[in-house]
C-alpha positions as CSV (number, residue, x, y, z in Angstrom):
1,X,-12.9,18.8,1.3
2,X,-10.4,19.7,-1.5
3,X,-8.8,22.1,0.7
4,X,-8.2,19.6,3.2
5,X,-6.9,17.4,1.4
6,X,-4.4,19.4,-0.2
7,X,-3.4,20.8,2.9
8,X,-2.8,16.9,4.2
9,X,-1.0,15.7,1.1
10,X,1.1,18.9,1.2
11,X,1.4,19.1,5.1
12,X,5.7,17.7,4.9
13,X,6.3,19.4,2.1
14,X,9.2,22.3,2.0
15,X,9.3,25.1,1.3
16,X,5.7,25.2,1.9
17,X,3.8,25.3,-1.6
18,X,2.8,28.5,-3.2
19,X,0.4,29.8,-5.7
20,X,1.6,27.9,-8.8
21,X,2.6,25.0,-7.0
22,X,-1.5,24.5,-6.1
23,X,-2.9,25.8,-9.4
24,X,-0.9,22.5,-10.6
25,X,-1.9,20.8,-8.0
26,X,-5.4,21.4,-8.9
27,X,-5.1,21.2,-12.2
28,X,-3.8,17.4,-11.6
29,X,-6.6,16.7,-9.3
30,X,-10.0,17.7,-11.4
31,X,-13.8,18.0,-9.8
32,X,-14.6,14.8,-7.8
33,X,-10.8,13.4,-7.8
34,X,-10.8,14.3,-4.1
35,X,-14.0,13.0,-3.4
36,X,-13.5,9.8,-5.2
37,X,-10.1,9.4,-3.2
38,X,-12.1,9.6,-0.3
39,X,-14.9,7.2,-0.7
40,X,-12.6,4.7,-1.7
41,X,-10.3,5.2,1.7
42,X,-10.3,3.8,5.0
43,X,-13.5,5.5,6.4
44,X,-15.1,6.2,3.0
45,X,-18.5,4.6,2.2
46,X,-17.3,2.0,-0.8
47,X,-13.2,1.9,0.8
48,X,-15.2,0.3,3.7
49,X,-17.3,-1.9,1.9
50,X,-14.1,-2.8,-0.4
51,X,-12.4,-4.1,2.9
52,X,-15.2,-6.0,4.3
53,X,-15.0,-8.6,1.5
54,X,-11.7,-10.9,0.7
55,X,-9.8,-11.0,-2.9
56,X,-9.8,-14.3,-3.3
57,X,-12.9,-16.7,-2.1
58,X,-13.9,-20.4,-2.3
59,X,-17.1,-21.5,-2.7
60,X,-17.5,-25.6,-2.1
61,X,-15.3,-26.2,-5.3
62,X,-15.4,-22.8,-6.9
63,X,-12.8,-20.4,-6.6
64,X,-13.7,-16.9,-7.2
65,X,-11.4,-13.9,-7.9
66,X,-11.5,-10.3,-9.8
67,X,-9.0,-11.4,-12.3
68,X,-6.8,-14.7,-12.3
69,X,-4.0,-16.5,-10.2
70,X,-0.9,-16.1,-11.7
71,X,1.8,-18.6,-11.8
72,X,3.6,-15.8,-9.2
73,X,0.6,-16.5,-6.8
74,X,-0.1,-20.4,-8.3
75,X,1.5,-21.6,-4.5
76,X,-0.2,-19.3,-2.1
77,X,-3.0,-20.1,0.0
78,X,-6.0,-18.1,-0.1
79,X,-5.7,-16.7,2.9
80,X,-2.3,-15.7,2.5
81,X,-3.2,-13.9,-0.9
82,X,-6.1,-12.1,1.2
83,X,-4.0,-10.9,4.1
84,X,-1.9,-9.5,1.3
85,X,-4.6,-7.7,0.1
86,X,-5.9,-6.7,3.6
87,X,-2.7,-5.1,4.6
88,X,-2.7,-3.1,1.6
89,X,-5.7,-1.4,1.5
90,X,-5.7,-1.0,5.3
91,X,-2.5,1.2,4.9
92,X,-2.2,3.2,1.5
93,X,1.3,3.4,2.1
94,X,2.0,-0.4,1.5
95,X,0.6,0.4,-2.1
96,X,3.5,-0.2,-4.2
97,X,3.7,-1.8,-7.5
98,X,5.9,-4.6,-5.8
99,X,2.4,-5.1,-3.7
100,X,-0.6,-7.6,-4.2
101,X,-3.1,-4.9,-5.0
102,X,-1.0,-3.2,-7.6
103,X,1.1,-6.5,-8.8
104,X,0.0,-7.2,-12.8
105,X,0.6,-10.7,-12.2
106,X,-1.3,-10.3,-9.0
107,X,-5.1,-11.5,-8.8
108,X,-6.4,-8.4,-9.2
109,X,-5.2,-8.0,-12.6
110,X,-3.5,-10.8,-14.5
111,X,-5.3,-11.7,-16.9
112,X,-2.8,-14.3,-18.2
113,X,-5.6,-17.6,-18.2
114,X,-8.1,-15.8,-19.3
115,X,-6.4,-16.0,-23.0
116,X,-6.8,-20.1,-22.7
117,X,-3.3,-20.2,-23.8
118,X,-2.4,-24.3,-23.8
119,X,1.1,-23.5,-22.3
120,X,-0.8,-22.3,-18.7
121,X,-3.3,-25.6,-18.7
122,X,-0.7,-27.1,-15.9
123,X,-0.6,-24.0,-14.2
124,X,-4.2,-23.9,-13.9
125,X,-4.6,-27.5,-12.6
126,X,-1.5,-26.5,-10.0
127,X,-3.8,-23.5,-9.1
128,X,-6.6,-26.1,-8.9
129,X,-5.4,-28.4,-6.8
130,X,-3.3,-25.9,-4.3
131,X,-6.4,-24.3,-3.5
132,X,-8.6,-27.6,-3.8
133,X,-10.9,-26.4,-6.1
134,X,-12.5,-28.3,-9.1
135,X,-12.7,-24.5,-11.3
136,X,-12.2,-21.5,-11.0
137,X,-14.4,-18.3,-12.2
138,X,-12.5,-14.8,-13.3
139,X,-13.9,-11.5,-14.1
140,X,-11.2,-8.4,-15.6
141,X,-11.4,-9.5,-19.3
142,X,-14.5,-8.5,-21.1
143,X,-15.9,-11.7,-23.5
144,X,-18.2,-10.1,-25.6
145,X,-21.1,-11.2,-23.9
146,X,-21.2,-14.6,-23.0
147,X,-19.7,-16.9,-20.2
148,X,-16.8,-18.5,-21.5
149,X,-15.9,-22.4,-20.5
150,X,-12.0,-22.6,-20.2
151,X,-9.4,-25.2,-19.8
152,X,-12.2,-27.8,-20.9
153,X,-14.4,-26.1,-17.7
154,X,-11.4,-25.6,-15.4
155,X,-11.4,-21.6,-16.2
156,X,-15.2,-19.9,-16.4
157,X,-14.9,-16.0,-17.6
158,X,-17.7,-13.8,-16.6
159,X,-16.7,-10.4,-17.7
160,X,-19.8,-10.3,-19.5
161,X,-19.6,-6.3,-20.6
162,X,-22.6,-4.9,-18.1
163,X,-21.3,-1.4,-18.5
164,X,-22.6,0.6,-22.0
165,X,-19.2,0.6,-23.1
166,X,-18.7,-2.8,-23.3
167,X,-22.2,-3.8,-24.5
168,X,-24.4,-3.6,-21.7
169,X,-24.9,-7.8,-21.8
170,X,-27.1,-8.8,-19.0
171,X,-25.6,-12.3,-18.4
172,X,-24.7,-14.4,-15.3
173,X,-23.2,-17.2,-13.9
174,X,-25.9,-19.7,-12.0
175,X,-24.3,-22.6,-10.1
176,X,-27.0,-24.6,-8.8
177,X,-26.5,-28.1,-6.7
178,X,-23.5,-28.3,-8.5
179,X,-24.6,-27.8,-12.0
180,X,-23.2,-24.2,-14.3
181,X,-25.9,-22.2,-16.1
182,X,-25.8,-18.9,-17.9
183,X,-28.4,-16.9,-17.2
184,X,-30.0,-14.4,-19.4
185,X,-33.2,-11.9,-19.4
186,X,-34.5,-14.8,-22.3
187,X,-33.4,-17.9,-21.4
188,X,-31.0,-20.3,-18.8
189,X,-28.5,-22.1,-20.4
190,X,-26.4,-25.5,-19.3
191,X,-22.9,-24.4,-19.4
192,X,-20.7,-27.6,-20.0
């Protein structure tokens, strides 16, 4: 597979590369890099799993996205924001930090309302009522362990910290018929 792959990312390149030129190659691309590169692309196991699903999704009145809506994005439709996103992974090329995918302020990584600074509370009810939502729930910024209530319930961060690293906090968002809980391995708790 490595081979391949070199051979493919090297295929335009001239003079052809020698020796040196693939020991640094190599040395740039460790054990699994290829493999991982692979899996996540367009006929990779998880790349195809990644592209089955949408960026940005609404629930009834719950918004749902990996990180935040920026105020860059605060006008865009959902679908709009997820055809960005679609094109993007469907062609590596179009990866550009100008891109949706790549984009800090984009809603894969801005992280901007998950700080509850009072300054964005207008963005977020913009965000809110462009996308006709009553709240929206982020993930991207770790909270120490709990589900936090935003933006007096407008903003719910999930980022619990599942991983080791972060904690390993086994906590979840439950919306039932309309009402929030967190959920832990002891208890279910009302969320306001």
């Amino acid at each position: 597979k490595v081979d391949a792959y070199f051979r493919s990312d090297t295929r335009k390149m001239r003079p052809k590369p020698d020796a040196a030129f693939r020991a640094k190659w190599l040395s740039e691309h460790p054990p699994g890099w290829v493999e991982h590169r692979l899996q996540f692309g367009p006929e990779g196991r998880y790349g195809k799993w990644i592209r089955s699903h949408n960026a940005v999704i609404r629930i009834n009145d719950t918004v749902f996205v990996h990180a935040g809506i920026s105020p860059k994005y605060a006008t865009k439709s959902i679908r709009d924001i997820n055809s960005g996103v679609e094109e993007e992974l469907r062609d590596f090329s179009r990866l550009t930090p100008e891109g949706v995918v790549r984009d800090e302020q984009g809603p894969l990584w801005y992280r901007g309302i998950a700080q509850e600074d009072p300054a964005l509370a207008p963005h977020v009810q913009q965000v809110l009522k462009n996308l006709s939502a009553k709240r929206i729930v982020i993930g991207h910024t770790p909270t120490g362990g709990q589900i936090k209530s935003l933006y007096n319930g407008a903003v719910l961060a999930i980022d619990v910290g599942l991983g080791p690293v972060y904690g390993a906090h086994r906590t979840a968002l439950v919306i039932e018929n309309g009402q929030l809980f967190s959920l832990s391995p002891d208890k279910k708790t009302p969320l306001p």
